[in-house]
C-alpha positions in Angstrom: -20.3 103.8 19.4 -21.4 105.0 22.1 -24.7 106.6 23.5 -25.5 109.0 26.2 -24.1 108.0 29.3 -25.0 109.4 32.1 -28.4 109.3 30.6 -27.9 105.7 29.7 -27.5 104.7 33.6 -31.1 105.5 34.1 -32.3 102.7 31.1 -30.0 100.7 33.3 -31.6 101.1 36.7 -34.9 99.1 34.9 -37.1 102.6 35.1 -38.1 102.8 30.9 -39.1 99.8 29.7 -36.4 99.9 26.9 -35.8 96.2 26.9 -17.3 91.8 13.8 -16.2 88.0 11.5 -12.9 86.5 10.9 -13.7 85.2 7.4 -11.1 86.7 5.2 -12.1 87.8 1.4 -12.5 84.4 -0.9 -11.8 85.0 -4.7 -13.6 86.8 -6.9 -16.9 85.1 -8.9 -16.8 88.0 -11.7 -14.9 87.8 -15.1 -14.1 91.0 -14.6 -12.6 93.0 -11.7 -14.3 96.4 -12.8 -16.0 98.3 -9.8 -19.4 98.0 -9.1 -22.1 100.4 -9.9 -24.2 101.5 -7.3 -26.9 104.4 -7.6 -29.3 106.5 -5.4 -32.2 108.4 -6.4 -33.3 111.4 -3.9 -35.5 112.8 -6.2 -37.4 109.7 -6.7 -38.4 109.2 -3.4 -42.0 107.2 -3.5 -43.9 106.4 -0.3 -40.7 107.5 1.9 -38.6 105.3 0.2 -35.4 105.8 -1.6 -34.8 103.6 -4.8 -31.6 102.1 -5.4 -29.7 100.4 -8.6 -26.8 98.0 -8.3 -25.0 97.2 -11.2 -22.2 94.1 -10.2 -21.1 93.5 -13.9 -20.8 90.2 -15.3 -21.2 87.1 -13.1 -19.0 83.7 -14.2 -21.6 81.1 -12.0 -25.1 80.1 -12.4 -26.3 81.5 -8.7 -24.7 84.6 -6.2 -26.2 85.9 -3.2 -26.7 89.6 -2.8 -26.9 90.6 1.3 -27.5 93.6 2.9 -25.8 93.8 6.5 -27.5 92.3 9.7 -24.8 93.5 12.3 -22.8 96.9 11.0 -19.6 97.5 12.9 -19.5 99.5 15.6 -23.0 98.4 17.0 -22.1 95.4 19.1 -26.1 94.2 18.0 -28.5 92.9 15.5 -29.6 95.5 12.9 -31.3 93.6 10.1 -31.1 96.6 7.3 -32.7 94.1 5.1 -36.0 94.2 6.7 -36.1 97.9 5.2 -35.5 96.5 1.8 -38.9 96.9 -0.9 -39.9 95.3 -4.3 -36.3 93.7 -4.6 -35.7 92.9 -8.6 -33.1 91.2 -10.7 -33.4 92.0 -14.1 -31.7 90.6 -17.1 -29.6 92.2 -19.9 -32.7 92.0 -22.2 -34.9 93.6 -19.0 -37.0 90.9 -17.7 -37.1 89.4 -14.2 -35.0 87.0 -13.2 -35.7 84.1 -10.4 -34.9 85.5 -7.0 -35.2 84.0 -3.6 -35.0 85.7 -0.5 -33.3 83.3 1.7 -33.4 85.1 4.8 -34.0 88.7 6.4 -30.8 90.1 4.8 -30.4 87.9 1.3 -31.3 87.6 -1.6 -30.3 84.5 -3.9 -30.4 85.0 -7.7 -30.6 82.0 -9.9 -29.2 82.4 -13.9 -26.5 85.2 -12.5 -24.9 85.2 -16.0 -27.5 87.2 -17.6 -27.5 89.3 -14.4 -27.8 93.2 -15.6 -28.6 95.2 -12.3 -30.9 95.1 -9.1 -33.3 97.6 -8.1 -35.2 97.6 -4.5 -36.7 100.6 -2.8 -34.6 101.4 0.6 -37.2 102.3 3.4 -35.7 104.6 6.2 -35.1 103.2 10.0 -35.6 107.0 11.2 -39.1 107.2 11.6 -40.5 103.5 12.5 -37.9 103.0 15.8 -39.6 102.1 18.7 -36.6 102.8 21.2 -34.3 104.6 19.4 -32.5 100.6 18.6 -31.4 100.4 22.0 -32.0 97.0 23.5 -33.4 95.4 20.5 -33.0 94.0 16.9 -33.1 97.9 15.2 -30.5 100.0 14.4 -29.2 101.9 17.0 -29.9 105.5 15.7 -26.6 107.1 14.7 -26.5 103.8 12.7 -29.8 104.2 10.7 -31.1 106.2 7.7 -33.8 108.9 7.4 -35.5 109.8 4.2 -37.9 113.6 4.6 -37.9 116.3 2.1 -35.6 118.0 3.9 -32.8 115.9 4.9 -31.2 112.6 4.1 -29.1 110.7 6.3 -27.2 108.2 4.3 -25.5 105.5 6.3 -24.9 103.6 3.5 -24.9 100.3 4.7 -28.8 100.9 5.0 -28.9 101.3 1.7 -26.3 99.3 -0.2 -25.5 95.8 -0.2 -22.5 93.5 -1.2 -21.6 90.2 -2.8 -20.0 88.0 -0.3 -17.2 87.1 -2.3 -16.9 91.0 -3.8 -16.0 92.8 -0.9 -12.8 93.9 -1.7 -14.5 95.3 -5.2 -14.2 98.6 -5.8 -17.5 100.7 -6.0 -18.8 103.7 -7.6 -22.1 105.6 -6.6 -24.3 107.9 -7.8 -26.0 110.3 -5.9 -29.4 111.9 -7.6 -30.3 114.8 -5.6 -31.9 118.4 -6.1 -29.2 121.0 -6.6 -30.7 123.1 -4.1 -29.3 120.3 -1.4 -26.4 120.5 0.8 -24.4 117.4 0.8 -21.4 116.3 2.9 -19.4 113.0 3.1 -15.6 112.0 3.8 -15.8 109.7 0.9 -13.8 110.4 -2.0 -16.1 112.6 -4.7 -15.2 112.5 -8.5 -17.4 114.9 -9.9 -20.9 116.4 -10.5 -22.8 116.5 -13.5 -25.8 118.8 -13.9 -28.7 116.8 -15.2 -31.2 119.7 -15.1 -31.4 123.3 -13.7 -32.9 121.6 -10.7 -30.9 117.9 -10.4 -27.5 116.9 -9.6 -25.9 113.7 -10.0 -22.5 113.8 -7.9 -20.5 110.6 -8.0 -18.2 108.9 -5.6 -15.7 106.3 -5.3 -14.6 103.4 -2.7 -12.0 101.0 -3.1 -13.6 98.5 -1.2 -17.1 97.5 0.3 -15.8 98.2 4.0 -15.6 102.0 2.5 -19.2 102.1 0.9 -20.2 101.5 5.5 -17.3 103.9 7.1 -18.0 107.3 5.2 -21.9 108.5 6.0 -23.4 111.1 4.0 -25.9 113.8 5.2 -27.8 115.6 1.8 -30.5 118.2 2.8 -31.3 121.9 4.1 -28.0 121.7 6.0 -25.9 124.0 8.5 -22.8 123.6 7.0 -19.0 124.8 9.4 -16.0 124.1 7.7 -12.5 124.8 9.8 -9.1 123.8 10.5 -7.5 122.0 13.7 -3.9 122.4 13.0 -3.4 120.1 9.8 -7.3 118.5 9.7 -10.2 119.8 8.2 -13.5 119.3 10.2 -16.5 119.6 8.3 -19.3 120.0 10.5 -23.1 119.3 9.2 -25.9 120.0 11.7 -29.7 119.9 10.7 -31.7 121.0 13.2 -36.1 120.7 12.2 -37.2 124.0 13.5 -33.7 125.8 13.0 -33.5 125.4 17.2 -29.4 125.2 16.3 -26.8 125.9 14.2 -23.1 124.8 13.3 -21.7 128.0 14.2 -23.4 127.9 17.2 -21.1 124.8 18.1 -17.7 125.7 15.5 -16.3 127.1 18.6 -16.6 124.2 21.2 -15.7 121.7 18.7 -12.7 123.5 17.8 -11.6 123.8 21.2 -12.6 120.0 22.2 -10.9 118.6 18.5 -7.7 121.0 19.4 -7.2 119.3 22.4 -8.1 116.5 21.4 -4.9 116.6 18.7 -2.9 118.3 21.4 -3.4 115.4 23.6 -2.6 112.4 20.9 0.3 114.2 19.7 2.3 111.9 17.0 -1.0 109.7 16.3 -1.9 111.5 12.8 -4.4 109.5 10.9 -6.6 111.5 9.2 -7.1 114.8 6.9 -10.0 115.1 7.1 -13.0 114.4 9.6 -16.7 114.9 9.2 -19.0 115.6 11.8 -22.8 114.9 11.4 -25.3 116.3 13.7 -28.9 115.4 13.5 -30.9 117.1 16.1 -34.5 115.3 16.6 -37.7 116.9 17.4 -39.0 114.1 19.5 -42.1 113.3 17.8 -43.1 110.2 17.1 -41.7 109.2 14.2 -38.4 111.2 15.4 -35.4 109.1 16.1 -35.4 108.0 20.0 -31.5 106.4 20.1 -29.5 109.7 21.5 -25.7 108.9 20.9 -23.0 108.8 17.7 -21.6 105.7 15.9 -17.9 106.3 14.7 -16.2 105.8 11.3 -12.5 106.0 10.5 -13.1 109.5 9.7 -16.8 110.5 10.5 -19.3 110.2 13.1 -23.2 110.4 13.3 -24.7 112.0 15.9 -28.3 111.9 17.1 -29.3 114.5 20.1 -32.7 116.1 21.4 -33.5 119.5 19.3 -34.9 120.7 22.6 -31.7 120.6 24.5 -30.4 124.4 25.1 -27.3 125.2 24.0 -25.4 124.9 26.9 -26.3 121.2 27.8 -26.1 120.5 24.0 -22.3 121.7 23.8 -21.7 119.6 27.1 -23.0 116.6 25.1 -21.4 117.3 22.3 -18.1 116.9 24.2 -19.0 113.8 25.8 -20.2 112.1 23.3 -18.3 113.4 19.6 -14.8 113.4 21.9 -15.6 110.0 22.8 -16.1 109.2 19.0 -13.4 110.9 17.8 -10.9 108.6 19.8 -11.7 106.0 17.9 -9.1 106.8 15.5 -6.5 105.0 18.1 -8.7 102.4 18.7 -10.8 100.1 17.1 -10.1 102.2 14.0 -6.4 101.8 14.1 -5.6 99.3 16.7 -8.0 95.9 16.2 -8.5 92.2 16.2 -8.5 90.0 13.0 -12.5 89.8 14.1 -12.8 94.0 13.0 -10.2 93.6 9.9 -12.3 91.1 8.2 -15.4 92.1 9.8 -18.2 89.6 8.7 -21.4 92.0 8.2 -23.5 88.7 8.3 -22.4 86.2 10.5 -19.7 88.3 12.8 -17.1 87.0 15.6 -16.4 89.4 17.9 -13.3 90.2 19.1 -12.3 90.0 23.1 -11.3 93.2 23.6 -14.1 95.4 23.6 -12.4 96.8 26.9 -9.8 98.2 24.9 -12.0 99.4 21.4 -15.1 101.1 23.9 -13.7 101.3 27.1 -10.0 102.9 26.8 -11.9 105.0 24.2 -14.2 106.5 27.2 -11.5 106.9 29.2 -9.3 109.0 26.9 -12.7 110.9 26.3 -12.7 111.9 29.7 -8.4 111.6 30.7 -7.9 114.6 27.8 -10.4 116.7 29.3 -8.6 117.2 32.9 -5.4 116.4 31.2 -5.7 119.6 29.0 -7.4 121.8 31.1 -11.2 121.3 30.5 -12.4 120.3 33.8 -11.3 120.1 37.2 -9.3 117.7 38.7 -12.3 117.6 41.3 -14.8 117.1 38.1 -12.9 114.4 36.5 -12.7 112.1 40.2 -16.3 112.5 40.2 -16.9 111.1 36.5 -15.0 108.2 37.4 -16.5 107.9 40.6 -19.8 107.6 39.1 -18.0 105.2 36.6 -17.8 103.0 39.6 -20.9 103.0 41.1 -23.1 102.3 37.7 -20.2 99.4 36.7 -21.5 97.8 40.4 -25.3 98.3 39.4 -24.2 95.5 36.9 -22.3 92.4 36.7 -19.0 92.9 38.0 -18.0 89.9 38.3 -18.4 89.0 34.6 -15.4 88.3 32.5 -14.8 91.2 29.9 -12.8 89.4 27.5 -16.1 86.5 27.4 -18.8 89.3 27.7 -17.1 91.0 24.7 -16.7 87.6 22.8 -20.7 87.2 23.3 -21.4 90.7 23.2 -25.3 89.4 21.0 -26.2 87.0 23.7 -27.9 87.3 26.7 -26.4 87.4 30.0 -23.9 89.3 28.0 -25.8 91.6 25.7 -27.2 93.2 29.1 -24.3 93.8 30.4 -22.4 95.6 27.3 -22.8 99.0 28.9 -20.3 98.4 31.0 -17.9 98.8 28.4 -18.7 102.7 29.1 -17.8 101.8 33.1 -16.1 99.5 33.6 -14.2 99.2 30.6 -12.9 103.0 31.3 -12.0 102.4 35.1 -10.0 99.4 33.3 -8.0 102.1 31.3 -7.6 104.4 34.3 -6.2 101.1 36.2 -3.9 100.4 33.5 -2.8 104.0 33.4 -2.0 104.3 36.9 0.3 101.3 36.9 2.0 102.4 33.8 3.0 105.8 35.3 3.7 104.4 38.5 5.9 101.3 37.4 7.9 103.9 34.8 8.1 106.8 37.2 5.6 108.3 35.3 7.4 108.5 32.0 4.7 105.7 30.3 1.1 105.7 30.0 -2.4 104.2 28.7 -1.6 106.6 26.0 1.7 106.1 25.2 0.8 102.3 25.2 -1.6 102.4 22.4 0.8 104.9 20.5 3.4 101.7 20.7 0.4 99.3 19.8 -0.8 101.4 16.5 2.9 101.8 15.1 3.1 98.0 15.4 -0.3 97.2 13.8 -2.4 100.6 12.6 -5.7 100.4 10.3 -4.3 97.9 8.0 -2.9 95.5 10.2 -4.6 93.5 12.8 -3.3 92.1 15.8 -4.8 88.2 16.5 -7.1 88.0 19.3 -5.8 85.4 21.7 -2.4 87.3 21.6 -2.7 90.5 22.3 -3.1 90.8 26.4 0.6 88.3 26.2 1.7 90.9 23.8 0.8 93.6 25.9 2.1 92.2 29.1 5.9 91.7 26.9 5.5 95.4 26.0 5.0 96.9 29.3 5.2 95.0 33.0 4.4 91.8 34.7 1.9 94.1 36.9 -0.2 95.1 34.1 -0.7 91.8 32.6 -1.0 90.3 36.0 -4.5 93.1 36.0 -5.5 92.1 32.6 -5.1 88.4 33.6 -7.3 88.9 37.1 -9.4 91.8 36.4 -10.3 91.4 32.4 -9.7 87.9 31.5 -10.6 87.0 35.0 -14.0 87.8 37.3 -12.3 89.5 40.5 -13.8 92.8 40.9 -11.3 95.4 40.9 -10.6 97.1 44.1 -10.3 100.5 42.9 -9.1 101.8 46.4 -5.9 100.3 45.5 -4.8 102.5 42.6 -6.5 105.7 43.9 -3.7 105.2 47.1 -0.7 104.9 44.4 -1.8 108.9 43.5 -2.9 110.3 46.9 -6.4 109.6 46.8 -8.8 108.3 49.0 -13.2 108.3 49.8 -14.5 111.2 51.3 -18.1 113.0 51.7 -18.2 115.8 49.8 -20.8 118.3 48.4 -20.5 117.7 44.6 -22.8 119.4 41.9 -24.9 117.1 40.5 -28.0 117.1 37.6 -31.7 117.2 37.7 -32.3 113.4 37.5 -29.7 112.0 40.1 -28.9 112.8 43.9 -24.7 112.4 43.6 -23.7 109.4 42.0 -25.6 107.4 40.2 -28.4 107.9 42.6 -31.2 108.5 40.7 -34.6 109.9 41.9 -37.1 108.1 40.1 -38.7 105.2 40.5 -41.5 103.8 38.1 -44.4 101.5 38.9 -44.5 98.8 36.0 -48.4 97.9 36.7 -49.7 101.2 36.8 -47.3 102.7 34.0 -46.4 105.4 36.5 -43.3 106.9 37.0 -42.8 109.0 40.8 -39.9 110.3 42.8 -37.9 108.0 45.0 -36.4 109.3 48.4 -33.0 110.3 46.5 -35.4 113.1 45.2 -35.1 115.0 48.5 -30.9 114.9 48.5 -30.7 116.5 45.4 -31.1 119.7 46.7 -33.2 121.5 43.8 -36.2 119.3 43.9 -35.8 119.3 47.9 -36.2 123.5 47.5 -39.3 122.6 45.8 -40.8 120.4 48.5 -41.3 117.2 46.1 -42.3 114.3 49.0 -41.4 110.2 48.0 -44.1 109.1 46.0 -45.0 112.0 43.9 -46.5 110.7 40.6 -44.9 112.8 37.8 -47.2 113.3 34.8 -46.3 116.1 32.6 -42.7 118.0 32.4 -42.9 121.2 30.7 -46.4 120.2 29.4 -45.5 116.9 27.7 -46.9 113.8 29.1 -44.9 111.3 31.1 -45.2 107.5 30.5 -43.2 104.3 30.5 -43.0 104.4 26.5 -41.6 107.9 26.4 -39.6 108.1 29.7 -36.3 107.8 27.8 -36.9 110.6 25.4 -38.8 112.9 28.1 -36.2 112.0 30.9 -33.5 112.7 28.8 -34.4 115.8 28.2 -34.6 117.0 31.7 -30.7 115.8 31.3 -30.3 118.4 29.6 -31.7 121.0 31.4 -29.3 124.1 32.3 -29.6 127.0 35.3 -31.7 128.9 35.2 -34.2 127.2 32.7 -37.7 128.1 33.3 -39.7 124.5 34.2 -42.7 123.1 34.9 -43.6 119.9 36.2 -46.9 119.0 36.9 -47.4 116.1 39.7 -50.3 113.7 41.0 -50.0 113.7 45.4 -51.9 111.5 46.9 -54.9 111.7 44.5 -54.4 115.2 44.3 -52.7 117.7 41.6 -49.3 119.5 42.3 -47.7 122.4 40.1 -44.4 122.7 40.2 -43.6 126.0 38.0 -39.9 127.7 39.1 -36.6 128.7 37.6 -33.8 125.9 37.7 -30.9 126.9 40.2 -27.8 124.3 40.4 -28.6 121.0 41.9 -26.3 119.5 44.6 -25.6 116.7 46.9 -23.4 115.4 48.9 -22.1 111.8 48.0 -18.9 109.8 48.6 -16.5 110.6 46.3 -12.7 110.4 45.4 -11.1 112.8 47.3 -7.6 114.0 47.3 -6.0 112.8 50.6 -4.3 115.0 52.8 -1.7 113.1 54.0 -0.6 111.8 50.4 3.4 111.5 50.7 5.1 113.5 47.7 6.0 110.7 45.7 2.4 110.0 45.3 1.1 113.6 44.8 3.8 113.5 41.4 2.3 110.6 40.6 -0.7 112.3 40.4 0.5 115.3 38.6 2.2 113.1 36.2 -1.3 111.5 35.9 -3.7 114.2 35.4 -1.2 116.6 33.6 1.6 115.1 32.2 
């Protein structure tokens, strides 16, 4: 998973008020192993809900729980799908009600399960009640959530369709009702439609276990449908966009050249033939979803962004965030802990090595891009130097491997966005040491390579063994780091590796955005008793909002004509991340009692900041080192 970054740091800074189990598979409970029935209706739809049939078969014992998932994986936080769960019924074979109790948020205990025929609930969607986009709280994050209009459908499945706990591993069939006028796309494995009427479809699918029902989303709707090939995988990309803002051909070209580099990059790593792409682009109203960001699957990923981003900054997210996702094939997806294998959707354990599933993840995300041409060498120092600087805003002195382990609790929960900083300068630390302990012949990437032909999607590794395993499969140098730096509290002094390539700290002018001053400096500031939110000094070293004479204290209260408060900062905020040169802009700004109009044309914001710098004194074994680094 992973949300908008950059954007992200702000949340972080305290300006917006925006506050996987071990248990393996037990035996079965049915007479029969036959798979279970599960149906959707889309053109039932009553009140904005979605109603829902589950047919388990025949139950051998008296009583059996029925659960719909509190934590989904991925999400490193409380979801509770089942408080989106209506009118839940257990009928019998001779259709009358059986005795249910609902024993908690998620479950559902059914008493006289022998004469069990089917359940039927109504599924309400998460899209349109979030408060904060399910960042910082107990909703689903957005990419992770469901949304049920007219027009479109967004079927994470795990919002919808519950399990058995001791059925998991049952196979299950579904039913999608839908018009035949819809557009539907999914990864998992379709066995046929059947035309029900001129205007309904039933198409039905198949999974061979539970964990497949959550890994392959499903978009149905008025869709933007791209289908193309990156050398041997098909990419199926599915954008809706409200008010036909943007299209999938609009972005076939950026994901093609992102996803081909992507593939050029892993090389031998080959793990899927397909991948899906899901776009939903949100119109920031109020029942709009507010979490921007995508969740990944084995094979998919959901994606939530602003409709009003332009094009530009929308293909610039699009890399940052769907690259990020896409890496996920190496890791959690095919490298992982017994705590992912057997992933408890109820109770989970969490593995202790979210610094490898999130963090090496970011770090490929942003590695590939310099390593195959897509940025700068200059560009890709200053990602990782603002890496730095938002990893010291928090906790560096917390242990990942414990932070990861207690990911749901507090001091810990606060802290997991560092898996995005920290958890990537961890990877870049690793990488350096690699290439320069192996003459730079090894690497971070070459490393999980080794790891996933060992283990791969269907073997885990055990938690307490992997950094010893690690440490036996490369040198005493890196496990000495993983013992210090990951399992351990010492900060990492990141001056260290930047000397092994010929790199030091320097001022230098460095483009920047319209929400920071270099860095992580950013230029607001909010006032939590007046539910303002003004313009810090930083403002006035960013050098567009210095051209338009903005002065420290400047209360902003509408950008481009939509109101600022401390409710909607993160939505309205993170769209002026998105803004793009030459962008016409308004601001409008309360001075000392007084109104100020800022109306002007958006030219390219700068600063100058500390930031990595290449040395020039570096001897020439370090300069190869940094070749072999950044280019191979």
């Amino acid at each position: 998973m992973i949300t908008m970054k950059k954007y992200f740091a702000i949340l972080g800074l305290g300006l917006v008020l925006v506050g996987c189990g071990s248990a393996k598979p037990k035996a079965d409970d049915l007479a029969t192993n036959n798979p279970i029935e599960t149906a959707l209706d889309l053109t039932a739809v009553v009140d904005d809900k979605v109603p829902v049939t589950i047919n388990p078969g025949r139950f051998t014992t008296e009583s059996v729980t029925y659960r719909i998932p509190r934590v989904v994986q991925g999400t490193y936080s409380v979801s509770d799908f089942g408080k989106y769960i209506d009118d839940f019924k257990a009928v019998d074979y001779n259709g009358n009600e059986l005795a249910v109790e609902k024993i908690d948020t998620n479950s559902w205990t059914i008493s006289n399960a022998t004469q069990l025929d089917k359940i039927e609930y109504y599924v309400n969607d998460t899209f349109d009640i979030e408060t904060n986009g399910g960042i910082g709280g107990e909703q689903p994050f957005s990419p992770a959530g469901t949304n049920i209009e007219p027009e479109n459908f967004v079927l994470n499945l795990h919002g919808f369709i519950g399990y058995f706990d001791s059925l998991k591993s049952n196979q299950y069939t579904l039913d999608v009702t839908a018009p035949a006028s819809f557009d539907r796309t999914s990864a998992l494995l379709s066995t046929g439609s059947k035309t029900v009427s001129e205007d309904v479809v039933v198409t039905s699918y198949f999974a061979p276990r539970y964990f497949d029902i959550t890994d392959n989303p499903m978009m149905y709707g008025n869709l933007d449908v791209e289908e193309f090939m990156v050398g041997d995988i098909k990419i199926v990309l599915s954008v809706y966009s409200p008010n036909k803002v943007h299209t999938a051909a609009s972005l076939k070209e950026t994901a093609f050249e992102m996803m081909k580099a992507q593939k050029e990059y892993l090389g031998d790593i080959n793990t899927t033939a397909r991948y899906d792409i899901f776009l939903y682009l949100s119109e920031g109203k109020e029942d709009s979803p507010k979490g921007f960001g995508a969740l990944e699957h084995h094979t998919s990923t959901v994606a939530v962004f602003p409709e009003s981003t332009p094009l530009e900054g929308l293909k610039s997210s699009f890399i940052d965030v769907i690259a990020h996702e896409f890496f996920h094939i190496v890791t959690p997806l095919s490298v992982h802990s017994e705590d992912i294998h057997y992933f408890d959707y109820h109770q989970p354990t969490f593995s202790k090595h979210l610094w490898m599933y999130e963090g090496v993840t970011e770090y490929f995300a942003q590695h590939f891009q310099v390593y195959k041409g897509l940025m700068s060498n200059e560009e890709f120092y200053s990602t990782m130097n603002q890496k730095i600087s938002t990893s010291r805003m928090l906790d560096d002195t917390m242990s990942f491997t414990i932070m990861s382990e207690n990911v749901l609790d507090e001091p810990y929960a606060s802290n997991y966005y560092n898996v995005y900083m920290k958890g990537a300068l961890i990877g870049m630390c690793i990488d350096i040491l690699m290439r320069k302990e192996s003459d730079g012949q090894r690497s971070m990437l070459s490393l999980m390579k080794e790891l996933s032909m060992k283990y791969g999607k269907n073997k885990p590794f055990e938690d307490d063994k992997i950094i010893a395993e690690i440490t036996e499969m490369t040198y005493p140098s890196v496990g000495e780091f993983l013992k210090t730096h990951v399992e351990g509290d010492v900060p990492i002094n990141y001056n260290e590796f930047f000397e092994m390539v010929g790199l030091t700290m320097g001022q230098t002018e460095v483009e920047t955005n319209y929400i920071f001053a270099g860095g992580q400096n950013v230029i607001f500031d909010a006032d939590q008793q007046a539910g303002t939110i003004f313009f810090s000094e930083m403002a006035l070293k960013n050098s567009f909002w210095a051209s338009q004479g903005v002065q420290a204290g400047d209360v902003i209260k509408k950008v481009n004509g939509q109101e600022l408060t401390l409710q909607n900062a993160q939505q309205v905020l993170g769209g002026m991340f998105m803004w793009q040169e030459g962008q016409e802009i308004t601001v409008d700004l309360e001075r000392n009692g007084e109104p100020v109009l800022i109306k002007a044309k958006l030219t390219k914001p700068m600063a100058v900041s500390e930031s990595i710098v290449e040395n020039e004194d570096a001897t020439p074994e370090q300069i190869e080192l940094r070749k072999a680094w950044l280019k191979g």
